[in-house]
NUMIZA-286643 format. One record per residue (C-alpha): residue in three letters; residue number from 1; x, y, z. Coordinates in steps of 0.5 Angstrom, whole numbers. Each point is the difference from the previous one (the first is absolute). Example, Ala and Ser with C-alpha at 12.3 -4.5 7.8 and 13.67 -1.06 7.14 Angstrom:
residues 2
node residu->ALA	num->1	X->25	Y->-9	Z->16
node residu->SER	num->2	X->2	Y->7	Z->-2
end
This chain:
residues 365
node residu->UNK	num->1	X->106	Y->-71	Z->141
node residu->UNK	num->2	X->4	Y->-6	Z->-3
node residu->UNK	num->3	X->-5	Y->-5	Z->-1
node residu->UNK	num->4	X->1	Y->-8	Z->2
node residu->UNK	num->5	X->-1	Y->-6	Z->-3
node residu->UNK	num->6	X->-4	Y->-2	Z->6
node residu->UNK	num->7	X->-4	Y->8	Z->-1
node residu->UNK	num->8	X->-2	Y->-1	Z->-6
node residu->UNK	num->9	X->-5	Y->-7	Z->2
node residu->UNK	num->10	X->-3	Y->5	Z->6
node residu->UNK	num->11	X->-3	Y->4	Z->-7
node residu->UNK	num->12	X->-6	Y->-1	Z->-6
node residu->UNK	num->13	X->5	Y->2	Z->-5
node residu->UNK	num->14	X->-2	Y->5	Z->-6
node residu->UNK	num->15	X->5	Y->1	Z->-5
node residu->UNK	num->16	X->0	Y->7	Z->-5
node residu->UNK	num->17	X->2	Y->-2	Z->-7
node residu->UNK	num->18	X->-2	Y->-6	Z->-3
node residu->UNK	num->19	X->6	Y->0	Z->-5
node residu->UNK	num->20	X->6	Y->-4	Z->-1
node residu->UNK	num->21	X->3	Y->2	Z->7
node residu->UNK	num->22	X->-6	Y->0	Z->3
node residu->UNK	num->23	X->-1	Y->-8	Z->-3
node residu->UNK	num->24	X->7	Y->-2	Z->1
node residu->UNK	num->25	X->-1	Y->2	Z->9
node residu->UNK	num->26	X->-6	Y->-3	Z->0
node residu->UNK	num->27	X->3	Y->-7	Z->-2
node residu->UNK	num->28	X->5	Y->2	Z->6
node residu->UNK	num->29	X->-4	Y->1	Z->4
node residu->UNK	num->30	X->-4	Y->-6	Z->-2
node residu->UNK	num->31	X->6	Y->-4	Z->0
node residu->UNK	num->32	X->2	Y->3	Z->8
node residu->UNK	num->33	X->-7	Y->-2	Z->2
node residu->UNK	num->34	X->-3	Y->6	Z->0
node residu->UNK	num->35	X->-6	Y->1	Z->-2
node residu->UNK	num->36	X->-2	Y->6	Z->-5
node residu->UNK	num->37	X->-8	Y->2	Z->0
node residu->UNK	num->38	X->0	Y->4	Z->-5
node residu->UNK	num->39	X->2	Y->5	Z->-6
node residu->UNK	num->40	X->-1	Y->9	Z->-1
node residu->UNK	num->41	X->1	Y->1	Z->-7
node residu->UNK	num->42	X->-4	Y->5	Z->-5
node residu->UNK	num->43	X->1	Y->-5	Z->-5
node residu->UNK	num->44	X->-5	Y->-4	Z->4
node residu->UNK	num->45	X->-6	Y->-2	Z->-5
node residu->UNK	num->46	X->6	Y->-2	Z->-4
node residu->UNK	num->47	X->4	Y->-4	Z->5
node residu->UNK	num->48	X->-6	Y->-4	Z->3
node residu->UNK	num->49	X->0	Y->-5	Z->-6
node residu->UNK	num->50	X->7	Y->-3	Z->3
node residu->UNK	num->51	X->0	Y->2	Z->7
node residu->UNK	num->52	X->-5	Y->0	Z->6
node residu->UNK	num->53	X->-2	Y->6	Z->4
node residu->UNK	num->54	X->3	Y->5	Z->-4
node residu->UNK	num->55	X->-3	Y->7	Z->2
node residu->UNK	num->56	X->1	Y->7	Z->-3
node residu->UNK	num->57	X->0	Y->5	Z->6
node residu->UNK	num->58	X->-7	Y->3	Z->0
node residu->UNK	num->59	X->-3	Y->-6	Z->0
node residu->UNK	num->60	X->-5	Y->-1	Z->5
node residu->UNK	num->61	X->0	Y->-8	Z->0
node residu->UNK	num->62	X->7	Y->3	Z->3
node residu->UNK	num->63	X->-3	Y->3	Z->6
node residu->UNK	num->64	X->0	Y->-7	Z->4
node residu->UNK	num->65	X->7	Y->-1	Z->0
node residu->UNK	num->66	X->2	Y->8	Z->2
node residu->UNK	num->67	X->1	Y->-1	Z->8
node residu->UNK	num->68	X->4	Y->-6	Z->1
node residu->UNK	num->69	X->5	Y->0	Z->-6
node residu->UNK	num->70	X->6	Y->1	Z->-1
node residu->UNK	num->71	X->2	Y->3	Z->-8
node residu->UNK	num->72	X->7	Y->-1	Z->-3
node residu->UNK	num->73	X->3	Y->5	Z->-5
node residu->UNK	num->74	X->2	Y->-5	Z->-5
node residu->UNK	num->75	X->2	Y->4	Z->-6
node residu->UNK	num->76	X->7	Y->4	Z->1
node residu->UNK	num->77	X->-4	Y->7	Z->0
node residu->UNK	num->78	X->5	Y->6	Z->0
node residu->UNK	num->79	X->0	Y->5	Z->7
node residu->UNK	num->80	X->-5	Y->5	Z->-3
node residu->UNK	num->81	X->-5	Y->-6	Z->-4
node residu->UNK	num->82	X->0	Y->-4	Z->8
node residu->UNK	num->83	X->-2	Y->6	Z->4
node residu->UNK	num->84	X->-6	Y->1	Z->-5
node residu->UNK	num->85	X->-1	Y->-8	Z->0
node residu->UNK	num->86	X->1	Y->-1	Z->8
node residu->UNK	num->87	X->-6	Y->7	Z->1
node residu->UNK	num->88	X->-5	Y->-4	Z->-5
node residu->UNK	num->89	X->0	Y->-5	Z->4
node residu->UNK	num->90	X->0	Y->4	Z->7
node residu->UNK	num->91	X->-6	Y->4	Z->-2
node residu->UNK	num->92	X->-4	Y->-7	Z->-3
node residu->UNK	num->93	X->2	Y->-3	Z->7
node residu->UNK	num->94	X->6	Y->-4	Z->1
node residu->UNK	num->95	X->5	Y->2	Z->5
node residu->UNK	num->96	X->5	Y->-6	Z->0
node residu->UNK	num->97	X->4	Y->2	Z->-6
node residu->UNK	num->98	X->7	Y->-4	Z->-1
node residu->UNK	num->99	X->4	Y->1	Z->-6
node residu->UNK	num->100	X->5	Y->-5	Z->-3
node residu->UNK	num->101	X->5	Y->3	Z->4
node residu->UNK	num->102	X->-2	Y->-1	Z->7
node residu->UNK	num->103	X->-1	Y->-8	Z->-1
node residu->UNK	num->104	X->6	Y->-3	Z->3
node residu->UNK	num->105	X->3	Y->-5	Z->-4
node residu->UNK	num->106	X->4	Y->-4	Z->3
node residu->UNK	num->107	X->-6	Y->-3	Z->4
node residu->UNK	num->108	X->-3	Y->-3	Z->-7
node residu->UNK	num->109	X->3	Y->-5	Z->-5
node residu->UNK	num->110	X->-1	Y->6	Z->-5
node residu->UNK	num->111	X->6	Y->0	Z->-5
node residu->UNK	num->112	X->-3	Y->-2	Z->-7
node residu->UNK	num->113	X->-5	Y->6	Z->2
node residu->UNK	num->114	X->7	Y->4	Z->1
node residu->UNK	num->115	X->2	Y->-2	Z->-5
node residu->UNK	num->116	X->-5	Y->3	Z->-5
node residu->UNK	num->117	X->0	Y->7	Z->4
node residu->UNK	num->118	X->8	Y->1	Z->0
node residu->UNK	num->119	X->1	Y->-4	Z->-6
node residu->UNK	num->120	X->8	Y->-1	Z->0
node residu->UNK	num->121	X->4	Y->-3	Z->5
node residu->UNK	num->122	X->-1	Y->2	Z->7
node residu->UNK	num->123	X->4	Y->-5	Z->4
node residu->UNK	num->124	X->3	Y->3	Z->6
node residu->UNK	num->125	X->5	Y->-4	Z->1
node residu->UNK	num->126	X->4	Y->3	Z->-6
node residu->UNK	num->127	X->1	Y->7	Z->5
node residu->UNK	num->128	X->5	Y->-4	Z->5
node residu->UNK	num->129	X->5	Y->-2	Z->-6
node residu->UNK	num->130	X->6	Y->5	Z->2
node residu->UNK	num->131	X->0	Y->2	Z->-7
node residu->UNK	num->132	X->-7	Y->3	Z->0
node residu->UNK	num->133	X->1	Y->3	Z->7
node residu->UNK	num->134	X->6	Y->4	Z->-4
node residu->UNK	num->135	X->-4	Y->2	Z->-5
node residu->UNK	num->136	X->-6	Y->3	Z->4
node residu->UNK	num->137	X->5	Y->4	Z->3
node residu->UNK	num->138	X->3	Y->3	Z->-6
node residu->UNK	num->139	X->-7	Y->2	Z->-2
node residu->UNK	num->140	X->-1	Y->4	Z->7
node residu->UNK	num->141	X->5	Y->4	Z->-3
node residu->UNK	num->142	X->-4	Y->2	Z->-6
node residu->UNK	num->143	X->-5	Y->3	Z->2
node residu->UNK	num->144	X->1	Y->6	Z->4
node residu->UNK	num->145	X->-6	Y->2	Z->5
node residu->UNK	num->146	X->-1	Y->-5	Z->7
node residu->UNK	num->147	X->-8	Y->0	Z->-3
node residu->UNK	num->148	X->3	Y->-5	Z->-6
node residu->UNK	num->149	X->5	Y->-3	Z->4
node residu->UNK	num->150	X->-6	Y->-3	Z->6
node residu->UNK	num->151	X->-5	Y->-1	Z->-5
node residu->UNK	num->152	X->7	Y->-5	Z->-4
node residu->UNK	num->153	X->0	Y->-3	Z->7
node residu->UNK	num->154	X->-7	Y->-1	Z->1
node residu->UNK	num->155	X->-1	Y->-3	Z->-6
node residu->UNK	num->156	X->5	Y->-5	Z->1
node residu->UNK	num->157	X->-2	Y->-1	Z->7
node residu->UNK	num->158	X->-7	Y->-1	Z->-2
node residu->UNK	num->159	X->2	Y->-6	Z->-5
node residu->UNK	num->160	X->5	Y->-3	Z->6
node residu->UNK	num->161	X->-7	Y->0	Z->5
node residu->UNK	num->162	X->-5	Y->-1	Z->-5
node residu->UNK	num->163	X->-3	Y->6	Z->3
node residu->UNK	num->164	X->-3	Y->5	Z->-5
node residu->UNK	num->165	X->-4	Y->4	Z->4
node residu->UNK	num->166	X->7	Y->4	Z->3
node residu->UNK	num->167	X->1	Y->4	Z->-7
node residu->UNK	num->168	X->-2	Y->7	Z->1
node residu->UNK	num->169	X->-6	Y->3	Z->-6
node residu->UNK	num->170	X->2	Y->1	Z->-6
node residu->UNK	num->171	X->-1	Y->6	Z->-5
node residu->UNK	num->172	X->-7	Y->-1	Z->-3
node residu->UNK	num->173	X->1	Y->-4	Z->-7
node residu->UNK	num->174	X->-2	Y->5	Z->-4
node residu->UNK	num->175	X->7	Y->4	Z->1
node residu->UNK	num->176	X->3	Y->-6	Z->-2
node residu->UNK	num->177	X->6	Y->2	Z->-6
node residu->UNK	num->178	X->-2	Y->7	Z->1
node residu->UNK	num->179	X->7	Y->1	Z->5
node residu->UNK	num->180	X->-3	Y->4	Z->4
node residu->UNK	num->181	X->3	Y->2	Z->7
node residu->UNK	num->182	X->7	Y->-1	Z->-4
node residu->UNK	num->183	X->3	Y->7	Z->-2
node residu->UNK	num->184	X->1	Y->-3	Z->-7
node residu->UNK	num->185	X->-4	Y->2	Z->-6
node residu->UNK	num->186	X->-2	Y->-5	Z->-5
node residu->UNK	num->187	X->3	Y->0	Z->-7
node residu->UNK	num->188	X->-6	Y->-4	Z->-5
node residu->UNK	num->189	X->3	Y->3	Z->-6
node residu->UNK	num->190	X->1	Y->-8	Z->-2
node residu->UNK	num->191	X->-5	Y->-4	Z->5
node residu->UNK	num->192	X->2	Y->-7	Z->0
node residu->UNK	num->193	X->-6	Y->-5	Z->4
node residu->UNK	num->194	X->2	Y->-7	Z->1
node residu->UNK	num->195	X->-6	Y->-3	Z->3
node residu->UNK	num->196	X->-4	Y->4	Z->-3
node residu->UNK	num->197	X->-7	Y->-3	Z->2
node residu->UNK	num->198	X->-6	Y->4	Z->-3
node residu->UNK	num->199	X->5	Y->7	Z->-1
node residu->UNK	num->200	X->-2	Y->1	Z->8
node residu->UNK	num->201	X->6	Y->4	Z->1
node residu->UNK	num->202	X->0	Y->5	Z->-7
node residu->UNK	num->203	X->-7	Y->1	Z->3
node residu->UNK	num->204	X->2	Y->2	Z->6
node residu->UNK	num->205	X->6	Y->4	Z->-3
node residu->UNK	num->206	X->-6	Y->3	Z->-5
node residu->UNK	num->207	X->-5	Y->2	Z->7
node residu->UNK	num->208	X->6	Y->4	Z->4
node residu->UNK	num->209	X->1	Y->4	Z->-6
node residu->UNK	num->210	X->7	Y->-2	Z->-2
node residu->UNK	num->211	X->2	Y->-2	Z->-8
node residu->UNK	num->212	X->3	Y->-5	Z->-3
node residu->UNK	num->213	X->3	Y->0	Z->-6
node residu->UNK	num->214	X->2	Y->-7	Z->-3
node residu->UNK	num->215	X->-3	Y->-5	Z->4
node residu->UNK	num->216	X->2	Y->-8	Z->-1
node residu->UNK	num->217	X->-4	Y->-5	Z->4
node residu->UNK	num->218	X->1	Y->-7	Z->1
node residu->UNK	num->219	X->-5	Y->-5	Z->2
node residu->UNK	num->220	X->-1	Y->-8	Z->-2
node residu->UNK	num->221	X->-7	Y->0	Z->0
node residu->UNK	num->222	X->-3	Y->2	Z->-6
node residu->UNK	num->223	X->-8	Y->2	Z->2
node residu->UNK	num->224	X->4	Y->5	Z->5
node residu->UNK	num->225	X->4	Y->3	Z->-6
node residu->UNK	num->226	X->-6	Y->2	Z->-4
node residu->UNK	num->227	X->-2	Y->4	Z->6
node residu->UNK	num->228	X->7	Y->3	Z->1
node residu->UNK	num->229	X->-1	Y->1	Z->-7
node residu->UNK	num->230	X->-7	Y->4	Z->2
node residu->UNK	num->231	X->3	Y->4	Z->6
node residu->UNK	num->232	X->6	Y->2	Z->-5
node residu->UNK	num->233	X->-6	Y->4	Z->-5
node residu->UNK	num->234	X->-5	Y->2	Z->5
node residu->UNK	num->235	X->5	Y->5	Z->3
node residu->UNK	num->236	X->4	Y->6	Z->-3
node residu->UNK	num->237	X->7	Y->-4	Z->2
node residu->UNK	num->238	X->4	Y->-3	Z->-2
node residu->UNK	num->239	X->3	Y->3	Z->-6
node residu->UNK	num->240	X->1	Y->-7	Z->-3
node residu->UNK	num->241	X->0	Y->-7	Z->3
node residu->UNK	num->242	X->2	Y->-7	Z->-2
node residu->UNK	num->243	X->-3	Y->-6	Z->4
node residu->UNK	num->244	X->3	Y->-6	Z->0
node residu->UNK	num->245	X->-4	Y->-7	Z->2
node residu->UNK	num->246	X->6	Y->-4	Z->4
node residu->UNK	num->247	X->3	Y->0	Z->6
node residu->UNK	num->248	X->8	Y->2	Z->2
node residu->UNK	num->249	X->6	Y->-4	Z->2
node residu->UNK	num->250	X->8	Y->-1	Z->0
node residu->UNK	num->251	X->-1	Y->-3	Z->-7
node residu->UNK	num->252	X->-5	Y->-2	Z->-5
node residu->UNK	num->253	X->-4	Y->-6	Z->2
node residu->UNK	num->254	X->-7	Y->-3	Z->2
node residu->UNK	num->255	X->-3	Y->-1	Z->6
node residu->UNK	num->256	X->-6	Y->-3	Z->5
node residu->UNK	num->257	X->-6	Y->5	Z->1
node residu->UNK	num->258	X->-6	Y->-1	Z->4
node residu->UNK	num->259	X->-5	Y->4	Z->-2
node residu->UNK	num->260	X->-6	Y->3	Z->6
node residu->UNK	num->261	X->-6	Y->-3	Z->-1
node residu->UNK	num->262	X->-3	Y->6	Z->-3
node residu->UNK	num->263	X->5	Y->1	Z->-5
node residu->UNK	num->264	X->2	Y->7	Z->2
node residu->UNK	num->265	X->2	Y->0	Z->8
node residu->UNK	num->266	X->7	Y->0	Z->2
node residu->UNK	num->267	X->3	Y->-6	Z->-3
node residu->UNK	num->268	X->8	Y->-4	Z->2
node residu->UNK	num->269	X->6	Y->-3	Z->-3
node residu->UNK	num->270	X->-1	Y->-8	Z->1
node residu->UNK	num->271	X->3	Y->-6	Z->-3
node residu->UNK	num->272	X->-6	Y->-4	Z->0
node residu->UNK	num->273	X->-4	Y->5	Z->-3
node residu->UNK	num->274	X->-5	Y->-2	Z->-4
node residu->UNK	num->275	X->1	Y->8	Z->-4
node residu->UNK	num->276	X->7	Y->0	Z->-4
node residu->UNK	num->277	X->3	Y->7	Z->-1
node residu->UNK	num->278	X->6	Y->3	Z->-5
node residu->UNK	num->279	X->5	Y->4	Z->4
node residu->UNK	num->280	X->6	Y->5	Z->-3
node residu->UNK	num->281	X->5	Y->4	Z->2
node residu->UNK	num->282	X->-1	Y->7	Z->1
node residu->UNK	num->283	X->7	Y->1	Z->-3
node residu->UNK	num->284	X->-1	Y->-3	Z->-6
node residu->UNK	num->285	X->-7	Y->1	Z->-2
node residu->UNK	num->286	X->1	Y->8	Z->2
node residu->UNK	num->287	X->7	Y->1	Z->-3
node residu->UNK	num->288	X->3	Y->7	Z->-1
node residu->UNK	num->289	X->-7	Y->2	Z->5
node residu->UNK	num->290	X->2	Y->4	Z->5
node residu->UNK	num->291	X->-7	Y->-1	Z->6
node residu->UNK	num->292	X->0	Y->6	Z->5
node residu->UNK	num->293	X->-3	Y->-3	Z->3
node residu->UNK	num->294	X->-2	Y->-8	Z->3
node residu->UNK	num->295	X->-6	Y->-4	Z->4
node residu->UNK	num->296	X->1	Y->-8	Z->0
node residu->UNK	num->297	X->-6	Y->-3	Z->5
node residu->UNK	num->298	X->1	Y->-7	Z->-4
node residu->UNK	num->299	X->-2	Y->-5	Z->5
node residu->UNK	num->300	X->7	Y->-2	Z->2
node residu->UNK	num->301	X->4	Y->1	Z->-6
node residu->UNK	num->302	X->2	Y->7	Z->3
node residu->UNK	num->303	X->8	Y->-4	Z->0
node residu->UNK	num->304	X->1	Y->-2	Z->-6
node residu->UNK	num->305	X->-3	Y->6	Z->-4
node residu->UNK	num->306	X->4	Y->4	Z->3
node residu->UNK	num->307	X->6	Y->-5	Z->-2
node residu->UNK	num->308	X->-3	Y->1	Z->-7
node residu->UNK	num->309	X->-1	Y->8	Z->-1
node residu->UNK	num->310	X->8	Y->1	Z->4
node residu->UNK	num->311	X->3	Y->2	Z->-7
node residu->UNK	num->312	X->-6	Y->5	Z->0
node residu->UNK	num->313	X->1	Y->2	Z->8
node residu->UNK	num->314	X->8	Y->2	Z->-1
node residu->UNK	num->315	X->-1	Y->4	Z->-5
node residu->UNK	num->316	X->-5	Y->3	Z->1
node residu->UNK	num->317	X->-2	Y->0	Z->8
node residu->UNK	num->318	X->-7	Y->2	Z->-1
node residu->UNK	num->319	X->-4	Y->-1	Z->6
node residu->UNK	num->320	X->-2	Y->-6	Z->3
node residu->UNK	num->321	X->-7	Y->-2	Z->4
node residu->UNK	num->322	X->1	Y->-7	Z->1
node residu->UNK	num->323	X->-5	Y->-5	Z->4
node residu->UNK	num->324	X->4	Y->-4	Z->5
node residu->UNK	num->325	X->-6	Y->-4	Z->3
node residu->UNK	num->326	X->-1	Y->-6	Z->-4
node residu->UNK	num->327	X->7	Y->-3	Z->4
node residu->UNK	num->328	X->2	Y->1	Z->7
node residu->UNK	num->329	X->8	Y->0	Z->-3
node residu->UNK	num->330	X->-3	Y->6	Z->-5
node residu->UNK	num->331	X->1	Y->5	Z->6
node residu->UNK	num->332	X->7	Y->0	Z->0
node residu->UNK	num->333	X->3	Y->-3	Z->-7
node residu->UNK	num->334	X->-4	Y->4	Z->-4
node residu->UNK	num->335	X->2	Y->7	Z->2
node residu->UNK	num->336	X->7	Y->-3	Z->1
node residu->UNK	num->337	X->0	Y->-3	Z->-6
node residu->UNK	num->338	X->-3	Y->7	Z->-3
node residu->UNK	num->339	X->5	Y->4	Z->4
node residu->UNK	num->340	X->6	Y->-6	Z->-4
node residu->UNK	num->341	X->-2	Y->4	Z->-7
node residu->UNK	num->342	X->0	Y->6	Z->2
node residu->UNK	num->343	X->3	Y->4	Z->7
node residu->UNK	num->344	X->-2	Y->7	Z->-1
node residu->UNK	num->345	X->-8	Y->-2	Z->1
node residu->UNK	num->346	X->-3	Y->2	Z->6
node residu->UNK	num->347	X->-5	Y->-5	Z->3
node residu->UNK	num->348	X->-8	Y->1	Z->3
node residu->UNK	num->349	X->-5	Y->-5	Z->3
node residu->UNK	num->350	X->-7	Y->0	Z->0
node residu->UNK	num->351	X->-5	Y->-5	Z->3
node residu->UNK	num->352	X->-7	Y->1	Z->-3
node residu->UNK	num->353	X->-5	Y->-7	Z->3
node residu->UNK	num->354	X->0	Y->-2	Z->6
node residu->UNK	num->355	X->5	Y->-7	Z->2
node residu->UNK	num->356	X->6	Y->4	Z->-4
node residu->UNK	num->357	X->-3	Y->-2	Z->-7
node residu->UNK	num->358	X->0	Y->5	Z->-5
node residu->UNK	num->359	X->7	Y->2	Z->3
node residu->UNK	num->360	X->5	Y->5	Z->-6
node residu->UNK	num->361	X->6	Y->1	Z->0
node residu->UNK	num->362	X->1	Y->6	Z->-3
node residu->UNK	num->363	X->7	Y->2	Z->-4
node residu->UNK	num->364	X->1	Y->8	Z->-2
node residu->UNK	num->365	X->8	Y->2	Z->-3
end
């Protein structure tokens, strides 16, 4: 079910998850004239000082609101994370759950809050530019399988429409990175992490048992790199790591950043940005470094990193898993301009959230 704007009046409104996405739909809901009545969150006792009603699931001042409620998933929960989320709520009582995806968009003046989900640019207009249409059926001929070809044209499709519920589900967040259900074999002998958040993806490299033996990780926000710094010690891998608080680019530069409100959430590139960050490229800060092996997930600068680690990538092809969620273009430019550096790779992808977000492309020679 695709809800309306005109539905959305007919409901006592719940959101699950208070936090920056969950504030920022309320104002959109605000803004359409919706009215929200309330918030789940288990931050609850802490979040009553700024918010009204705001209650943890189990509270029983909850129990009023249960039978005439809709609640809305604001948060961008993974496939398996959902379920779970979606089986609580069940069990404490509420019946019409509705995610992110299942609003229809095009009903609601809502692009500032699209903005904030998808990041980049997501102006449908520039799928009609004959150039475009060229490219993305030159990206159709990379992959092999009908089943990456369709989700391709559903993805597109989807942002033509404005249309999100259409992508089929994805694989469960946890196998992100992980390559699985490609017939390639990861090489982590020289582990290069851009994006590296808290070390999320080494632990998840760690937890599947698979050994990493040099680990390089970028990431600008220095509290998250004293806590790669602790997942790099509390595990038998890596062999050796080095961990560099900037970002990457196709030079050396400065850019906008804003920070989430808590300091440790996904943050993006913004030009307006209160935050300034240090960015490099790849092929200068590591030269004479040959990476078997690199993930980017940097919010949008997937394009130009990529321009700045090409000398690294000819020489050496190492695999390449690479997010091209950030901008719509991205689907199609980045495996085109991957394929421009080197022609003997062999290209996969992969979708692990809801709405195409969390899509990687990966490369394997």
């Amino acid at each position: 079910m695709r809800l309306k704007r005109t539905h959305l009046r007919d409901f006592q409104i719940f959101f699950y998850g208070a936090g920056n996405l969950g504030k920022k739909l309320f104002r959109c809901f605000e803004d359409n004239g919706i009215a929200v009545d309330g918030f789940i969150d288990c931050r609850a006792h802490r979040l009553r000082k700024e918010m009204p009603n705001v209650f943890r699931l189990e509270d029983a001042e909850l129990n009023r609101y249960v039978e005439n409620s809709v609640v809305f998933l604001t948060g961008l929960f993974g496939r398996v994370q959902e379920e779970v989320i979606r089986e609580d709520l069940a069990k404490r009582g509420f019946h019409d759950i509705f995610s992110l995806r299942e609003i229809e968009w095009k009903s609601l003046e809502a692009q500032d809050f699209l903005k904030n989900l998808f990041i980049g640019n997501f102006d449908s207009v520039q799928l009609d530019g004959i150039h475009a249409r060229n490219q993305i059926q030159e990206i159709l001929r990379l992959f092999s399988t009908r089943e990456e070809q369709e989700y391709i044209r559903t993805y597109i499709k989807a942002h033509r429409l404005g249309e999100y519920d259409i992508f089929p589900d994805p694989c469960p967040m946890e196998e992100q990175y992980l390559a699985k259900n490609i017939e390639e074999s990861l090489n982590l002998q020289c582990f290069v992490d851009a994006g590296a958040y808290d070390g999320d993806v080494l632990r998840r490299f760690q937890e599947n048992g698979l050994n990493v033996g040099t680990y390089i990780a970028f990431e600008p926000q220095g509290e998250l790199c004293h806590r790669i710094s602790d997942t790099v010690s509390s595990g038998i891998s890596p062999e050796r790591a080095m961990i560099f608080p900037c970002g990457l680019s196709n030079r050396w530069e400065t850019i906008g950043f804003s920070v989430s409100s808590d300091g440790m959430s996904a943050s993006k590139v913004d030009s307006e940005g209160d935050e300034r960050i240090q960015c490099v490229p790849l092929d200068e800060v590591l030269s004479g470094v040959s990476p078997t092996l690199i993930k980017m997930d940097i919010e949008g600068m997937e394009l130009k990193a990529l321009q700045g680690a090409a000398n690294t990538i000819r020489r050496y092809h190492p695999q390449l898993a690479i997010c091209v969620y950030h901008e719509l273009s991205h689907i199609w430019e980045i495996p085109l301009y991957i394929k421009s550096l080197y022609d003997g790779y062999r290209f996969h992808i992969h979708n692990y959230q809801y709405m195409g977000l969390e899509t990687v492309v990966y490369a394997f020679s």
